[in-house]
Predicted model as a PDB file, atoms N, CA, C, CB and O in Angstrom, pLDDT in the B-factor column:
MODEL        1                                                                  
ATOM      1  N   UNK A   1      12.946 -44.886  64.823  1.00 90.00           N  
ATOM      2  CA  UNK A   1      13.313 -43.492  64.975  1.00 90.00           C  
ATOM      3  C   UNK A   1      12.239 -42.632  64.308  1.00 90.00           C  
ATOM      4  CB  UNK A   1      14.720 -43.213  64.366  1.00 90.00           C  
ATOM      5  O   UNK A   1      11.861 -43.160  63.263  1.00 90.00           O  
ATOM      6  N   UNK A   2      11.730 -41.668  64.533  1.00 91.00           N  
ATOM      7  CA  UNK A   2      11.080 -40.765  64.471  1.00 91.00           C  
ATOM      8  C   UNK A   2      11.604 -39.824  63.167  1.00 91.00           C  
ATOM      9  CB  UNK A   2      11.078 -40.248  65.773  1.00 91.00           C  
ATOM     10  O   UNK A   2      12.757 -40.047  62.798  1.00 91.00           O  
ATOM     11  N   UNK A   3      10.828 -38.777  62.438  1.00 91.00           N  
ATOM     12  CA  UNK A   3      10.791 -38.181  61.597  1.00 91.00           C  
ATOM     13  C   UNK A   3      10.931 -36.985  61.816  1.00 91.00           C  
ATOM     14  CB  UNK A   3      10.032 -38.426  61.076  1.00 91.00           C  
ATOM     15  O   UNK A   3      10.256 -36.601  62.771  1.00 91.00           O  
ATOM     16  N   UNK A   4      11.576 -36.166  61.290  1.00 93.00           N  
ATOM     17  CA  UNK A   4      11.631 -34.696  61.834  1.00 93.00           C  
ATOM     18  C   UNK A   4      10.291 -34.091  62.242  1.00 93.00           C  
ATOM     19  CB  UNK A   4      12.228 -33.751  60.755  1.00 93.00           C  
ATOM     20  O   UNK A   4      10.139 -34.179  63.461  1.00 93.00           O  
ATOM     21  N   UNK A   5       9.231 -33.482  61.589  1.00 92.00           N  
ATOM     22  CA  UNK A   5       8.032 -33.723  62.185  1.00 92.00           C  
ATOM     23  C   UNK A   5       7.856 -34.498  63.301  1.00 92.00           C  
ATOM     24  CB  UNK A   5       7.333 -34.161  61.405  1.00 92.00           C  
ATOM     25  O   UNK A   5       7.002 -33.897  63.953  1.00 92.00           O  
ATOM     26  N   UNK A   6       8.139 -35.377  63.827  1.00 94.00           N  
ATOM     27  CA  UNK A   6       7.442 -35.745  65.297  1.00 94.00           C  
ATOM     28  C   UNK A   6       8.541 -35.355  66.060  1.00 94.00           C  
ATOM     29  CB  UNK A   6       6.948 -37.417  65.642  1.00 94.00           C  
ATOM     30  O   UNK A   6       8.086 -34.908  67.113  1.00 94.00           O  
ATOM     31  N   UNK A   7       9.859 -35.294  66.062  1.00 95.00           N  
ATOM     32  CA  UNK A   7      10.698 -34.579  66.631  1.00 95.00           C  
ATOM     33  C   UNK A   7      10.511 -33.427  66.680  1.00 95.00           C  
ATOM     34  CB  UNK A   7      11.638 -34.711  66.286  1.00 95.00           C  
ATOM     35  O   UNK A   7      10.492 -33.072  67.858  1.00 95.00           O  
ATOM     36  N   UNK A   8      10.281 -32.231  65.676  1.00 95.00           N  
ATOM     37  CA  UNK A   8       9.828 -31.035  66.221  1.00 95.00           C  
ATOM     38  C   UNK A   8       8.611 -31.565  67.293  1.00 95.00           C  
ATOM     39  CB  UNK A   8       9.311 -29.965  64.963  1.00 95.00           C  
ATOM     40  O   UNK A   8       8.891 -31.331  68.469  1.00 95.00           O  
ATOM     41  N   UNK A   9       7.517 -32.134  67.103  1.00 94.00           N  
ATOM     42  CA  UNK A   9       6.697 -31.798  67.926  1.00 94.00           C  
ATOM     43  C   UNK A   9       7.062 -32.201  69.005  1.00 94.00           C  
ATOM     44  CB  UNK A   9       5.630 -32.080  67.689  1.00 94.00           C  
ATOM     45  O   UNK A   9       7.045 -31.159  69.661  1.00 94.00           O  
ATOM     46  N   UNK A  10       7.520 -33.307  69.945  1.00 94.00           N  
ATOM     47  CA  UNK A  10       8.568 -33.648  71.002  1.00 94.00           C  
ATOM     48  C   UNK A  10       8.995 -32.259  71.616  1.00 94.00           C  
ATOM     49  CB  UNK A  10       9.909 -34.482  70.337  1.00 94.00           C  
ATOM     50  O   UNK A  10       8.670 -31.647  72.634  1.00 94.00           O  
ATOM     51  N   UNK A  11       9.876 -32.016  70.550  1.00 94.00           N  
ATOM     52  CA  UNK A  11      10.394 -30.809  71.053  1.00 94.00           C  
ATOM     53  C   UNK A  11       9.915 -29.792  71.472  1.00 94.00           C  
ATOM     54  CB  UNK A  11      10.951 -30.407  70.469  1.00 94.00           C  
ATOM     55  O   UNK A  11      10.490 -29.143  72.346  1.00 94.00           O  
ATOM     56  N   UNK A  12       8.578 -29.367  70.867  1.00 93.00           N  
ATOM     57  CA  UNK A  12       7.668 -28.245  70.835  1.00 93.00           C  
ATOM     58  C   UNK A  12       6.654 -28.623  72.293  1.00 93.00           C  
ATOM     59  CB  UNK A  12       6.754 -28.193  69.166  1.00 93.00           C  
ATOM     60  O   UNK A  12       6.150 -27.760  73.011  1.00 93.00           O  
ATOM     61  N   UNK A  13       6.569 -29.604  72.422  1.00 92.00           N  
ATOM     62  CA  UNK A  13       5.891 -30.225  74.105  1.00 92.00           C  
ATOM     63  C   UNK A  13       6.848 -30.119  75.344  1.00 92.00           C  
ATOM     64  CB  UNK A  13       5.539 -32.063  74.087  1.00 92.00           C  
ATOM     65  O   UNK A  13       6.474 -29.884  76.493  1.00 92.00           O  
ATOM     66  N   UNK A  14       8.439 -30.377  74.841  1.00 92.00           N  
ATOM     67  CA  UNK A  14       8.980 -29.848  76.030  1.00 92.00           C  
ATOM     68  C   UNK A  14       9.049 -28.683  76.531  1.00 92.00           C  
ATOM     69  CB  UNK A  14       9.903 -30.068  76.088  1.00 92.00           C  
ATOM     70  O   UNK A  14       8.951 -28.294  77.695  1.00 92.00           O  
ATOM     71  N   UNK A  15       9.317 -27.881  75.070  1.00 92.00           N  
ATOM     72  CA  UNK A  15       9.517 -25.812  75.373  1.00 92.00           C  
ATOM     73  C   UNK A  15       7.762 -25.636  75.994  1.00 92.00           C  
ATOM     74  CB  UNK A  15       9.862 -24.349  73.072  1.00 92.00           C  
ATOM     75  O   UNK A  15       7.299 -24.989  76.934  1.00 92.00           O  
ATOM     76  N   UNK A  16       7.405 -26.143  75.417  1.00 91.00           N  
ATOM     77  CA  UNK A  16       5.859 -25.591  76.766  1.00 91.00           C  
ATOM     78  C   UNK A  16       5.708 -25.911  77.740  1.00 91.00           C  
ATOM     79  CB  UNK A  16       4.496 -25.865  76.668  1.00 91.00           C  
ATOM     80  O   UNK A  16       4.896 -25.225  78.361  1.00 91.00           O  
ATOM     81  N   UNK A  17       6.363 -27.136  78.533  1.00 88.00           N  
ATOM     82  CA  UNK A  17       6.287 -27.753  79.540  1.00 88.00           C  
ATOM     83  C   UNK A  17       7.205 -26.586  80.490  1.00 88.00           C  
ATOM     84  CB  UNK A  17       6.774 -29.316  79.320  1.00 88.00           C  
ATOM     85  O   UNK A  17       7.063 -26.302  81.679  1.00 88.00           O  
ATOM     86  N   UNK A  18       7.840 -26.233  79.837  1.00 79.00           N  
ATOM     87  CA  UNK A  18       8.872 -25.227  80.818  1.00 79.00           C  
ATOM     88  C   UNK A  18       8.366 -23.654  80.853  1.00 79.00           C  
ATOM     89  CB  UNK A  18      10.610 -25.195  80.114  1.00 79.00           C  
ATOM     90  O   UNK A  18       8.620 -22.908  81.800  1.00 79.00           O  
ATOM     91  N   UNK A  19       7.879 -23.397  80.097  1.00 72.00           N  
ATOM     92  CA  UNK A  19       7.451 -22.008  79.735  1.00 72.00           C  
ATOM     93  C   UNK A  19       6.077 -21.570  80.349  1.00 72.00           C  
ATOM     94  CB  UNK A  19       7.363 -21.898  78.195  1.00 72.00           C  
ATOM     95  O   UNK A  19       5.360 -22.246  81.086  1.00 72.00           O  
ATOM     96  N   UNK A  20       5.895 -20.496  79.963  1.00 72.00           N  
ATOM     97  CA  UNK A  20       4.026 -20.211  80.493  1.00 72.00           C  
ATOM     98  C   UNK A  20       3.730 -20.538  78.624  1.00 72.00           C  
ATOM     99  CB  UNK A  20       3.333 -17.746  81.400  1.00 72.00           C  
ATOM    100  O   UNK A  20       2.519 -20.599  78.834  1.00 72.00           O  
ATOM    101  N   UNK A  21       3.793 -20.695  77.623  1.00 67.00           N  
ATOM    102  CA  UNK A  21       2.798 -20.404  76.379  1.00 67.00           C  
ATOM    103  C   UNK A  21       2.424 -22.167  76.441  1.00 67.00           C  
ATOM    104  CB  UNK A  21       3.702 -19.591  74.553  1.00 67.00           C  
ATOM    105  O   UNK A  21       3.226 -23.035  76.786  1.00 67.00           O  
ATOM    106  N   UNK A  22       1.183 -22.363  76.063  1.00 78.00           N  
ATOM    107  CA  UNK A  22       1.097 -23.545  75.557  1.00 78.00           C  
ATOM    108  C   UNK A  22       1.130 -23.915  73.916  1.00 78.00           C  
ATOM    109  CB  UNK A  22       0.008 -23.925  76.116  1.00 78.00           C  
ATOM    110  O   UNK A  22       1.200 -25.014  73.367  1.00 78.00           O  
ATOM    111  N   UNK A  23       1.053 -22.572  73.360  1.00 89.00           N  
ATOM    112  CA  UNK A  23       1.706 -23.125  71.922  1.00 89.00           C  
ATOM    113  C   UNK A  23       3.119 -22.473  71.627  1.00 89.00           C  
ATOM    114  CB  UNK A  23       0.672 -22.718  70.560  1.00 89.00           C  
ATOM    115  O   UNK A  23       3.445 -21.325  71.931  1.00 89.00           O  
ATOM    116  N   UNK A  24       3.888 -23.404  70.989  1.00 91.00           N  
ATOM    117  CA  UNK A  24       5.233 -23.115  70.747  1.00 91.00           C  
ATOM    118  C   UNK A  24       5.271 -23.072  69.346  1.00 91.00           C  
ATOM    119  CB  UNK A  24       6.206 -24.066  71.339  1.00 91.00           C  
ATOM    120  O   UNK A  24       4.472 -23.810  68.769  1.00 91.00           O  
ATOM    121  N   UNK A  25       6.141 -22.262  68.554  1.00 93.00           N  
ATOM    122  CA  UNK A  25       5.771 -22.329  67.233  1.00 93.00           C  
ATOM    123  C   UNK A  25       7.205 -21.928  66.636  1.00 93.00           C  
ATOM    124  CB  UNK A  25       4.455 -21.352  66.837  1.00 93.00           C  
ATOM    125  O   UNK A  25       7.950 -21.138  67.215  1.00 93.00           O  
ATOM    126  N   UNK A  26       7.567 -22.650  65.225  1.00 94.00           N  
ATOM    127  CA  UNK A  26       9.008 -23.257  64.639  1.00 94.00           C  
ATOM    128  C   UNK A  26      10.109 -21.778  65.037  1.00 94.00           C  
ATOM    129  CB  UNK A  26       8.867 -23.692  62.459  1.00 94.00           C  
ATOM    130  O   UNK A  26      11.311 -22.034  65.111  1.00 94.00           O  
ATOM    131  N   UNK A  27       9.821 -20.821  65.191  1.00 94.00           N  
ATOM    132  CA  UNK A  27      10.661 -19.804  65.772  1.00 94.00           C  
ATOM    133  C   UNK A  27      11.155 -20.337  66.731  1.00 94.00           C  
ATOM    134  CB  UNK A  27      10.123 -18.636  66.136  1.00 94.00           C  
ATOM    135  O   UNK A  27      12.229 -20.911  66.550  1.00 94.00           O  
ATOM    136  N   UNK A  28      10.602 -20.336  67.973  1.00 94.00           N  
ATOM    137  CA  UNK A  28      10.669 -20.384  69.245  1.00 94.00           C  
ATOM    138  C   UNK A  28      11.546 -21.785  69.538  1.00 94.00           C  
ATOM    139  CB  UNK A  28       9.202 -20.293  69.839  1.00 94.00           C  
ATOM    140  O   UNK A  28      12.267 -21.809  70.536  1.00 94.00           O  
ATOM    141  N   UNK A  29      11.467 -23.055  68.573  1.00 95.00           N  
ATOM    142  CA  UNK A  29      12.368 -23.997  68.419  1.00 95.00           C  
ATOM    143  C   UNK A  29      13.644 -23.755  67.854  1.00 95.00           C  
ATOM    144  CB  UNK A  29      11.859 -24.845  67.808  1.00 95.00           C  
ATOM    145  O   UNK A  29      14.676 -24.303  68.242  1.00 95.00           O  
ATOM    146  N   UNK A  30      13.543 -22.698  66.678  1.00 97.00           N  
ATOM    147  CA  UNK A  30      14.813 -22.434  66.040  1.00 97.00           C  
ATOM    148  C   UNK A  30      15.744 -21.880  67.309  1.00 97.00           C  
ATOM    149  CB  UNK A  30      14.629 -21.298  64.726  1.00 97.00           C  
ATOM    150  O   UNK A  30      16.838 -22.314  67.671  1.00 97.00           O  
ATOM    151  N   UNK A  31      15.092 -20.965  67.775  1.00 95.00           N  
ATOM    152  CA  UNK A  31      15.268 -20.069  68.526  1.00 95.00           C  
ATOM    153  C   UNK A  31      16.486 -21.316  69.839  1.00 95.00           C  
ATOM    154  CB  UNK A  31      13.478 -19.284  69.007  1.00 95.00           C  
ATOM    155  O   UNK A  31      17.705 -21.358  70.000  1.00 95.00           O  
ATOM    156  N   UNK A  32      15.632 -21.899  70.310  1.00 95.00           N  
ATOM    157  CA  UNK A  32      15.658 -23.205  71.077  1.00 95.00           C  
ATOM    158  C   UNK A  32      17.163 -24.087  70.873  1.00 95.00           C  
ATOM    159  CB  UNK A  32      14.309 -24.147  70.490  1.00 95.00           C  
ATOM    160  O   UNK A  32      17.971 -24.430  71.736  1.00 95.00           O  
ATOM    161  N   UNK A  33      17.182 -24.252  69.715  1.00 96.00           N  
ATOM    162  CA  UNK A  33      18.258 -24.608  69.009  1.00 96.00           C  
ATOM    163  C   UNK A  33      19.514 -24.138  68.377  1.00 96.00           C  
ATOM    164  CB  UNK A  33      17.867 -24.944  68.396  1.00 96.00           C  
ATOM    165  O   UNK A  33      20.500 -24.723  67.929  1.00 96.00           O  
ATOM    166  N   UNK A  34      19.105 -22.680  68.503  1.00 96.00           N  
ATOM    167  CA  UNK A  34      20.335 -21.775  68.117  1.00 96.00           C  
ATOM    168  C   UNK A  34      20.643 -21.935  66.502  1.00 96.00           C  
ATOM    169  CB  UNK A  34      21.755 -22.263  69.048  1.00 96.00           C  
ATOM    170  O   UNK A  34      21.717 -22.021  65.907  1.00 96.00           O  
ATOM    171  N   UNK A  35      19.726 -21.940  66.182  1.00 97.00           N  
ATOM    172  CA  UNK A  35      19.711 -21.742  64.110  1.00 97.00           C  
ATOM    173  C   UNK A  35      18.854 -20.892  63.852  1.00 97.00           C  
ATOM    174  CB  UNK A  35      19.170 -23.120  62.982  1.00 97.00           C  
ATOM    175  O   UNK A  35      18.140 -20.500  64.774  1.00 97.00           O  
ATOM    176  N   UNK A  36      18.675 -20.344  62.468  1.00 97.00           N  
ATOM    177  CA  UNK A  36      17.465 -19.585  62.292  1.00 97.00           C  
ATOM    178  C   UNK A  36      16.514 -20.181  61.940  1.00 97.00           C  
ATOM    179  CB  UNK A  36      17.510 -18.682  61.541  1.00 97.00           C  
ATOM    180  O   UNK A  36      16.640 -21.337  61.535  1.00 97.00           O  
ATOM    181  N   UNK A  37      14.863 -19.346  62.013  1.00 96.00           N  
ATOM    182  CA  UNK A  37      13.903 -19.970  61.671  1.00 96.00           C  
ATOM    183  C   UNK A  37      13.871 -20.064  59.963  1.00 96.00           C  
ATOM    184  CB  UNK A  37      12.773 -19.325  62.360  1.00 96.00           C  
ATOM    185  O   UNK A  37      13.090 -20.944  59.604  1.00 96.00           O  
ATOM    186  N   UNK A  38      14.393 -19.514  59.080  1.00 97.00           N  
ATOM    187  CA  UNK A  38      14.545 -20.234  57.760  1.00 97.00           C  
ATOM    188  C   UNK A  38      15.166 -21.421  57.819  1.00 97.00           C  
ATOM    189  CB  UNK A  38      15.233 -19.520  56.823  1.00 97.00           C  
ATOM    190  O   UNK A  38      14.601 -22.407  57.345  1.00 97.00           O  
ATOM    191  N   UNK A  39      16.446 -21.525  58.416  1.00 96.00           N  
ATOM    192  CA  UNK A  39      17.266 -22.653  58.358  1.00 96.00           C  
ATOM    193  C   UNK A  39      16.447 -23.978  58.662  1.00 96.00           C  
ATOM    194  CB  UNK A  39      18.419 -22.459  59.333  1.00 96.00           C  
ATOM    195  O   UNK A  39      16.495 -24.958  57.918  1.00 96.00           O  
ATOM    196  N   UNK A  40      15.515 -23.904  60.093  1.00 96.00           N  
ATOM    197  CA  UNK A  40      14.229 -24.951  60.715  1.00 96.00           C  
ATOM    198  C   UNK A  40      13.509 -25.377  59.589  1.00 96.00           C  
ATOM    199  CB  UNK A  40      13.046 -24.212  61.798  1.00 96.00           C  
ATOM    200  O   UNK A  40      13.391 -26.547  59.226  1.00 96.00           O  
ATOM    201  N   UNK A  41      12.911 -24.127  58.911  1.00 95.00           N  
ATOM    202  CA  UNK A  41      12.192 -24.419  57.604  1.00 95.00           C  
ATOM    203  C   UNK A  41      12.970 -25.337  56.551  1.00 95.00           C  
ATOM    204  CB  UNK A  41      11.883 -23.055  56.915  1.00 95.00           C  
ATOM    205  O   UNK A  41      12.584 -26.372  56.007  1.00 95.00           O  
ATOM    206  N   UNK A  42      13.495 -25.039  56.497  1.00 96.00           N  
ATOM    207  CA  UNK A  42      14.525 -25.515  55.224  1.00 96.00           C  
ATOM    208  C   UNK A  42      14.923 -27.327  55.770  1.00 96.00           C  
ATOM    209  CB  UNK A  42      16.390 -24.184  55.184  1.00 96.00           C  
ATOM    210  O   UNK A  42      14.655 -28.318  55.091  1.00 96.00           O  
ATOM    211  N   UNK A  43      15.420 -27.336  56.771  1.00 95.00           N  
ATOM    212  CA  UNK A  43      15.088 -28.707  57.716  1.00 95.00           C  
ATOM    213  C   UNK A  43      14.157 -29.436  57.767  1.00 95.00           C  
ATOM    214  CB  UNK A  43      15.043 -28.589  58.829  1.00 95.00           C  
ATOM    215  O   UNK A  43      14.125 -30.599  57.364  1.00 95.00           O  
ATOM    216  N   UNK A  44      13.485 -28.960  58.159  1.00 93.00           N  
ATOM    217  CA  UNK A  44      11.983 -29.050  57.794  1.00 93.00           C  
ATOM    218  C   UNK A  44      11.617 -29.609  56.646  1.00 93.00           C  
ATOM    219  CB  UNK A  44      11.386 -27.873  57.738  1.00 93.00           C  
ATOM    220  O   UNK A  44      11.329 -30.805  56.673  1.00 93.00           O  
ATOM    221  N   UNK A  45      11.567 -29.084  55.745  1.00 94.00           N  
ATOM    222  CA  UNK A  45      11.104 -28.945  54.354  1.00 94.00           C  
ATOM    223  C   UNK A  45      12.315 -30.566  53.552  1.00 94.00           C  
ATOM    224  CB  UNK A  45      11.566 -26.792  53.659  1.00 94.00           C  
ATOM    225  O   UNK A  45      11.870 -31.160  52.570  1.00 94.00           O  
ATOM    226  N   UNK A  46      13.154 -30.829  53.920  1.00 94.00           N  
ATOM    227  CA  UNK A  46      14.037 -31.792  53.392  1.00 94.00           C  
ATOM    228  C   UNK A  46      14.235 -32.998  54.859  1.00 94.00           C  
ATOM    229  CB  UNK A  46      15.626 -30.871  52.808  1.00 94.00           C  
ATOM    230  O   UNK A  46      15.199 -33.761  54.918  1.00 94.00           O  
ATOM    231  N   UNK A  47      13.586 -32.971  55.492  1.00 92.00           N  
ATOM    232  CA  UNK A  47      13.826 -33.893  56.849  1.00 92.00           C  
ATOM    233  C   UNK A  47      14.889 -34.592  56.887  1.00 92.00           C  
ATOM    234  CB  UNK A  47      12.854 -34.874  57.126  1.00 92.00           C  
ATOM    235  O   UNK A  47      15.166 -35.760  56.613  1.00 92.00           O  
ATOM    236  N   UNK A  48      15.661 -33.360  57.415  1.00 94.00           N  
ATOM    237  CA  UNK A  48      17.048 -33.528  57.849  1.00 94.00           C  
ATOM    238  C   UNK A  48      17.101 -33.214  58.968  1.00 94.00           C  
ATOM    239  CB  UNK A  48      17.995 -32.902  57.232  1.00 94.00           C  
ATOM    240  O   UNK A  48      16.960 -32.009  59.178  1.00 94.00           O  
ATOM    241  N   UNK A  49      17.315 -34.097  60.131  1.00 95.00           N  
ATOM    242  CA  UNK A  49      17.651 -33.839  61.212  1.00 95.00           C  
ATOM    243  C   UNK A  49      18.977 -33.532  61.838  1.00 95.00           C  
ATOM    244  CB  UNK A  49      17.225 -34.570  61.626  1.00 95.00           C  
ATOM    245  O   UNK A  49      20.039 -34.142  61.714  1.00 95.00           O  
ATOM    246  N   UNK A  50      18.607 -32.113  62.764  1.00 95.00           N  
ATOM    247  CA  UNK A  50      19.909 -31.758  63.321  1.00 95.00           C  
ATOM    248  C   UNK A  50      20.662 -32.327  64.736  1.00 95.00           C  
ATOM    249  CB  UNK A  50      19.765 -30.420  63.458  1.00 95.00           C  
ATOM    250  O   UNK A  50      20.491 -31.765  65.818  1.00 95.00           O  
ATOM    251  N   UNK A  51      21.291 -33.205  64.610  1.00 96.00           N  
ATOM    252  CA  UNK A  51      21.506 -34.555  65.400  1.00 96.00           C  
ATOM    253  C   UNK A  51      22.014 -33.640  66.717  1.00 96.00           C  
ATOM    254  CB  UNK A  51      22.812 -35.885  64.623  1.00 96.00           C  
ATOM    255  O   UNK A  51      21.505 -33.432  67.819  1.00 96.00           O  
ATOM    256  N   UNK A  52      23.374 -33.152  66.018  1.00 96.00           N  
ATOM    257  CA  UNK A  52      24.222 -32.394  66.932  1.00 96.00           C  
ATOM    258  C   UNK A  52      23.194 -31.585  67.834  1.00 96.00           C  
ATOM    259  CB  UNK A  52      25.292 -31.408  66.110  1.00 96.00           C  
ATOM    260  O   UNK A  52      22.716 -32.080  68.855  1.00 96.00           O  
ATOM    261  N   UNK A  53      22.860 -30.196  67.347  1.00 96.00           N  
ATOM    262  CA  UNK A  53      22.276 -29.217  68.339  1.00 96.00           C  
ATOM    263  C   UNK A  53      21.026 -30.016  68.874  1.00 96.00           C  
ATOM    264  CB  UNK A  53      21.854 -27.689  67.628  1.00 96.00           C  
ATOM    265  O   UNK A  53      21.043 -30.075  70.104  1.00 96.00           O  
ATOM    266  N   UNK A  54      20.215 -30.490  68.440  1.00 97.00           N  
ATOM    267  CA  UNK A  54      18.957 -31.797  69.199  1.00 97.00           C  
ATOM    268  C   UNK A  54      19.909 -32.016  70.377  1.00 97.00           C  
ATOM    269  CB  UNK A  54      18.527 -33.706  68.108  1.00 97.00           C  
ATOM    270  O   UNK A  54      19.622 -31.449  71.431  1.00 97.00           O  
ATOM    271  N   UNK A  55      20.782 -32.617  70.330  1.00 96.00           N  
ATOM    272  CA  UNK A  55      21.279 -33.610  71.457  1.00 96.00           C  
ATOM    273  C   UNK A  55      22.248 -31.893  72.194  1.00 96.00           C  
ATOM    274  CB  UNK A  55      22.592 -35.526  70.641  1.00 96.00           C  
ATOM    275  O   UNK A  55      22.249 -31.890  73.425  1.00 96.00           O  
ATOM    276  N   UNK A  56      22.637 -31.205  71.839  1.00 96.00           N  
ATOM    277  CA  UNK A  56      23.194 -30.086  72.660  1.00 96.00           C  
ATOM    278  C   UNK A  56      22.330 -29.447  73.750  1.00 96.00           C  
ATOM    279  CB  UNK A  56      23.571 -29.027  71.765  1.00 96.00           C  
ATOM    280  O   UNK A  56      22.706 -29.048  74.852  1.00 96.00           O  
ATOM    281  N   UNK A  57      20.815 -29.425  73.110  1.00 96.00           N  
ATOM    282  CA  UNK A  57      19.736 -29.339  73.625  1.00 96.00           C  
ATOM    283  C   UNK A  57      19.254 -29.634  74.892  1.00 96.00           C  
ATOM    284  CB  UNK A  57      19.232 -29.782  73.023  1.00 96.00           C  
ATOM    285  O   UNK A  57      18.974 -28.940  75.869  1.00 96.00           O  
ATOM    286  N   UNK A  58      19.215 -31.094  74.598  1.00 95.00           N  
ATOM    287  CA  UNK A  58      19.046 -32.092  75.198  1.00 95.00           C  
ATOM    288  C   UNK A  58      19.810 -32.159  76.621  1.00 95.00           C  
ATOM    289  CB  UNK A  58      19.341 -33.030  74.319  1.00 95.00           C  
ATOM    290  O   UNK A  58      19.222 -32.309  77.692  1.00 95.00           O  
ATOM    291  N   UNK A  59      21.218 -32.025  76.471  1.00 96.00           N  
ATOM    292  CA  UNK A  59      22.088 -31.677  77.183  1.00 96.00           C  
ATOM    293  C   UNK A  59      21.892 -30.511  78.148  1.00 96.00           C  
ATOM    294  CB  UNK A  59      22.976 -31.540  76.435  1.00 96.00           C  
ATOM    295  O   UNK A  59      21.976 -30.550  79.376  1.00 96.00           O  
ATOM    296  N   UNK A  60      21.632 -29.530  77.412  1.00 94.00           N  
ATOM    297  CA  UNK A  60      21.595 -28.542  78.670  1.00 94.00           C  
ATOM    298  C   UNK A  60      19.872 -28.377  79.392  1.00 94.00           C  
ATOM    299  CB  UNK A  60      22.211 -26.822  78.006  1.00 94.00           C  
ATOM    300  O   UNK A  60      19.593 -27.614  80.317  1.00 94.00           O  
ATOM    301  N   UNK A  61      18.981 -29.224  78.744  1.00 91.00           N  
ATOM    302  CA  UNK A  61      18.015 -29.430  79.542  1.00 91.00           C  
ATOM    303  C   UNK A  61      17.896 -30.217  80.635  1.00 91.00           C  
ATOM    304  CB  UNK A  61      17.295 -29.680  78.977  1.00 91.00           C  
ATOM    305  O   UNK A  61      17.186 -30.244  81.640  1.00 91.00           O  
ATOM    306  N   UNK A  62      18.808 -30.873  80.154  1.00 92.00           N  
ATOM    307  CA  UNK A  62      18.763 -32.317  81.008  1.00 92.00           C  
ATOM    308  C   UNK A  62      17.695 -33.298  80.827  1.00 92.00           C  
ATOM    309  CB  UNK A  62      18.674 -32.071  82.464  1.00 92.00           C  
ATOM    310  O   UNK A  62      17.172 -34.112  81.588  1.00 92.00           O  
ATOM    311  N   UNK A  63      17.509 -32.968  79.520  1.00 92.00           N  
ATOM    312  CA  UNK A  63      16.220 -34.635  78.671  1.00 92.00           C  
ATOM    313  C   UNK A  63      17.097 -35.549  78.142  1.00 92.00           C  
ATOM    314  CB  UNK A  63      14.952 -34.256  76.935  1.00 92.00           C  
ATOM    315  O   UNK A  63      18.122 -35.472  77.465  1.00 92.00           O  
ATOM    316  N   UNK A  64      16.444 -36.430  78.616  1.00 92.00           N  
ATOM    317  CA  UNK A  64      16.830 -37.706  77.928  1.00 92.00           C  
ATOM    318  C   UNK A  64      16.449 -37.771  76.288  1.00 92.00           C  
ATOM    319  CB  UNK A  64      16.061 -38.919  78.723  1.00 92.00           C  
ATOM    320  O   UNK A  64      15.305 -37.801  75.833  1.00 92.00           O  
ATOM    321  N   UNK A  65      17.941 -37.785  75.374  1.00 92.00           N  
ATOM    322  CA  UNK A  65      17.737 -37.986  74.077  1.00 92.00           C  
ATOM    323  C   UNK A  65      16.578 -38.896  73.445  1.00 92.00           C  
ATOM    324  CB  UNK A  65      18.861 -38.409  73.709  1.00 92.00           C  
ATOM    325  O   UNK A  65      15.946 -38.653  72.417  1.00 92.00           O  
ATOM    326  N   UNK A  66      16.449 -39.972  74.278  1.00 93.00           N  
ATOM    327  CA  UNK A  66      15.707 -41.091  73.599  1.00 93.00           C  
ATOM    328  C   UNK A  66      14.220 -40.991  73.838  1.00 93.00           C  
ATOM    329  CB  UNK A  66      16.206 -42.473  74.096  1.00 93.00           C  
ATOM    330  O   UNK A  66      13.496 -41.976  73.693  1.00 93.00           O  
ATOM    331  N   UNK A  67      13.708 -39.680  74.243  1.00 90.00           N  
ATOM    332  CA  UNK A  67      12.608 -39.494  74.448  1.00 90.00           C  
ATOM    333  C   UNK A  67      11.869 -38.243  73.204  1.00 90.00           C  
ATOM    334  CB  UNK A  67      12.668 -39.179  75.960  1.00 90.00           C  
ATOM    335  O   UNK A  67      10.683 -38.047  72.937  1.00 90.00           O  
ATOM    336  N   UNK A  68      12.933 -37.672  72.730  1.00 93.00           N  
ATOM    337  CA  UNK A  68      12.822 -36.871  71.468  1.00 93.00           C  
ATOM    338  C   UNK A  68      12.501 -37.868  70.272  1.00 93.00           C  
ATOM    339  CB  UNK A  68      14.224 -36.035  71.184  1.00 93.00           C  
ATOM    340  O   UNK A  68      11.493 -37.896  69.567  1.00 93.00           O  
ATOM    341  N   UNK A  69      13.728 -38.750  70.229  1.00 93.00           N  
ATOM    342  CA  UNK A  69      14.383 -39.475  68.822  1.00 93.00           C  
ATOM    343  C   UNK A  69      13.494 -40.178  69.059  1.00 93.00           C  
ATOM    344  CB  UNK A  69      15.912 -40.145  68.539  1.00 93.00           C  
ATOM    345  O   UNK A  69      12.477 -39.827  68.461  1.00 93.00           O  
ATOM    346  N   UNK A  70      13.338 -41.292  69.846  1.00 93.00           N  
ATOM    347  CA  UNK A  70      12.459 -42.728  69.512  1.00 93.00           C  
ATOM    348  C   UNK A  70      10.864 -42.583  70.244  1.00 93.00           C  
ATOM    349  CB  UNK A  70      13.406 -44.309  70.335  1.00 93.00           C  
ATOM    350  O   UNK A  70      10.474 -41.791  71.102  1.00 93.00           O  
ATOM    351  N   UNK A  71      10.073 -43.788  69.460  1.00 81.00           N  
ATOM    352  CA  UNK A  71       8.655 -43.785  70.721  1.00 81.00           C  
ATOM    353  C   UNK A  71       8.759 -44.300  71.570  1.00 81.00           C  
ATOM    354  CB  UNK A  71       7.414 -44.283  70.553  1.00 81.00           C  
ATOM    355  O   UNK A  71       7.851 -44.311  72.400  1.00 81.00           O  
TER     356      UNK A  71                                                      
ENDMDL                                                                          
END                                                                             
């Protein structure tokens, strides 16, 4: 399983894949996720992953979880 760090970045490759920006930046994930960007930080900063909204995410994108979480 992956580390918060490579999960944000996962994450940060899908929101560009859909979007016009090619850089995505921890707002635009918070944003993504429906928390604030302190809260991301703070996540961040203690690599704690947010299982639930990740996979809520996930859900209404229609990505496959196991392409975030694992290599």
């Amino acid at each position: 399983m992956r580390d918060f760090g490579a999960i944000l970045k996962e994450l940060k490759l899908h929101l560009a894949k859909r979007g016009e920006n090619t850089k995505v930046y921890d707002k635009e994930v918070a944003e993504a996720l429906g928390i604030s960007p302190v809260n991301l930080a703070t996540l961040k900063k203690r690599n704690s992953i947010p299982f639930e909204r990740i996979l809520n995410f996930c859900y209404q994108e229609e990505l496959c979880c196991s392409e975030i979480f694992f290599d």
